[in-house]
N, C-alpha and C positions, 0 to 999 in steps of 0.2 A: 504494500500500500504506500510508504513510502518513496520508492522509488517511482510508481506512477507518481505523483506528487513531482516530483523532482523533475521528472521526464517531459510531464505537462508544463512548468514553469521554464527549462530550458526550452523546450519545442514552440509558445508561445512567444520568449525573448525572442528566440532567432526570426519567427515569422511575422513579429511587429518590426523588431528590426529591418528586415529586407521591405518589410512594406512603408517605412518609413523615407528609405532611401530611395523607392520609386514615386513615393507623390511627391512631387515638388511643392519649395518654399519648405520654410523653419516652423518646425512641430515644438510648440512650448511642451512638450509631457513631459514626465518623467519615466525612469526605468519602470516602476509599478507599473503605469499605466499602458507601455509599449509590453509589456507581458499581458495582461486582461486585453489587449486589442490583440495580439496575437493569438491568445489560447480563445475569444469571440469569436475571431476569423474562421480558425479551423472548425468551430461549431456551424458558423452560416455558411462555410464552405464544403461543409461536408454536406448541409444541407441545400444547397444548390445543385451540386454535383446530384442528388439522390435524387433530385427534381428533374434533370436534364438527362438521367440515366434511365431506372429500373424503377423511376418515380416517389412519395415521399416512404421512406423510411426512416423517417422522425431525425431526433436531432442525434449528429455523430460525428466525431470528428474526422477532416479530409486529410490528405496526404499532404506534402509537402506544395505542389504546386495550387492545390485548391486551396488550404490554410492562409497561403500569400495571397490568392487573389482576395479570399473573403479579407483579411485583414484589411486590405488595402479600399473597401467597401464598409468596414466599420470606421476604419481613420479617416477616409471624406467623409462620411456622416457625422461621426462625432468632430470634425472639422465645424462645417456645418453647423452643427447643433450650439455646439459654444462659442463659436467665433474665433477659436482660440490662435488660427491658422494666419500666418501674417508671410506679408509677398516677402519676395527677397527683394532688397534693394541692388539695381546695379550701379 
């Protein structure tokens, strides 16, 4: 149990992380918060994948390239939602 735990907290960091460095402009979060957008991804991307597949089979987490897209769908939203997202100056 523990190391699910572990596994889910590193699989999240790495999949907020790469989703951080494909949306452009500067993300005020913090590490916590790029881990819960990463470990949400993999949940709405698994469940997307299970919608465009074999249709719903509820919520589950996706592989690595699904994890990143969905992430990358929670970080515009939650962009989005709180404003928090600011251009980059050139």
């Amino acid at each position: 149990m523990f190391w699910t735990i572990v596994g889910w907290i590193g699989f999240g960091l790495i999949a907020g992380f790469i989703a951080r460095a494909l949306v452009p402009g500067k993300d005020d979060i913090g590490l916590l918060m790029t881990i819960v957008i990463g470990i949400v991804g993999s949940v709405v991307g698994g469940f997307l994948f299970g919608l465009l597949t074999v249709g719903l089979r509820g919520f589950q987490p996706a592989g690595w390239i699904g994890s990143v897209i969905g992430a990358i769908i929670v970080l515009v939203i939650y962009n989005k939602v709180t404003g928090r997202k600011r251009r980059a100056r050139t």
